[in-house]
C-alpha positions in Angstrom: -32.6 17.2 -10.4 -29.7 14.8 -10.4 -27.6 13.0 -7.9 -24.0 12.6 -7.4 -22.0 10.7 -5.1 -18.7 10.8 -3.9 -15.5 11.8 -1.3 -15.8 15.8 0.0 -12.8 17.5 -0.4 -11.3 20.7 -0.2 -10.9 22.3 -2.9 -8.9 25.3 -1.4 -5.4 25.4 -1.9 -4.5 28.2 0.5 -6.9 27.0 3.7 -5.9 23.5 5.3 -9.8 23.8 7.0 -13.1 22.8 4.6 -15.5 26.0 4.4 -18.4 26.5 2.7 -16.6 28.0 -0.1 -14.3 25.4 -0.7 -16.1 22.0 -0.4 -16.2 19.8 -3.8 -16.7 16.2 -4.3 -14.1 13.5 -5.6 -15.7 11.0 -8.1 -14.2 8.0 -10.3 -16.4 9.1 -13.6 -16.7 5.8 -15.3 -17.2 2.5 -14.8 -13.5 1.5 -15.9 -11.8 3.7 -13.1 -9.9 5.7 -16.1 -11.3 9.3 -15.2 -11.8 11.4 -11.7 -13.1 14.6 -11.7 -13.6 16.7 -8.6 -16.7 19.2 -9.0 -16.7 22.5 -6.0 -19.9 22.0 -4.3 -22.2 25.7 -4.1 -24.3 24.4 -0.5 -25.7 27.7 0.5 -29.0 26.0 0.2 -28.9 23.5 2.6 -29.1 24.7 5.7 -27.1 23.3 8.6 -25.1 21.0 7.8 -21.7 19.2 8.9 -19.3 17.5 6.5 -15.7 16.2 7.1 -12.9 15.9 4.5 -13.2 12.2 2.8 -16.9 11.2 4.3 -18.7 9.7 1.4 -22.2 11.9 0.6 -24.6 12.2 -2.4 -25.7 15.5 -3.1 -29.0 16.4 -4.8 -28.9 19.5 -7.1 -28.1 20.9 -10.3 -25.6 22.4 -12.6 -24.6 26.0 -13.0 -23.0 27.7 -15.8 -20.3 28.4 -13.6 -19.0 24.4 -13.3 -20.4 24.1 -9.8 -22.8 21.8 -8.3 -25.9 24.1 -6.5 -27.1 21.6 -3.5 -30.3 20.9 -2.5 -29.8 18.0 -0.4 -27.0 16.1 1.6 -27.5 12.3 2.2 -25.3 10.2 4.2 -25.0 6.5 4.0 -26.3 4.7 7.1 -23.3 2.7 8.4 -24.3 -0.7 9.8 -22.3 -1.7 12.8 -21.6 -5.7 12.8 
């Protein structure tokens, strides 16, 4: 199982509206902030859920062979209010 963290984004380029089918994640890969990636997110597993575009998440899940991330889990950050 790992975890991943990061922006959601659509990863469609012909809907302007996130589905299922076309939500990924936006991640700085290192710790010098020289590489992104963006990985499409596979979330038929988890149930109901409700994303926007840019909401920071961690995902918990695995790798396929077909370069997507299968999720188990959706977390969102608690946001403290001052």
């Amino acid at each position: 199982m790992q975890r991943l963290v990061g922006r959601v984004v659509n990863m469609s380029t012909e809907d302007d509206k996130l589905k299922p089918d076309s939500i990924g994640l936006f991640n700085i890969g290192d710790d010098d902030g020289n590489k992104t990636y963006k990985l499409k997110l596979n979330v038929a597993d988890c149930g109901n859920f409700s994303l926007f575009e840019g909401e920071v998440i961690v995902v918990e899940g695995f790798n396929d062979s077909n370069s997507r991330f299968n999720v188990s889990k959706i977390h969102k950050p608690m946001i403290n209010a001052p």
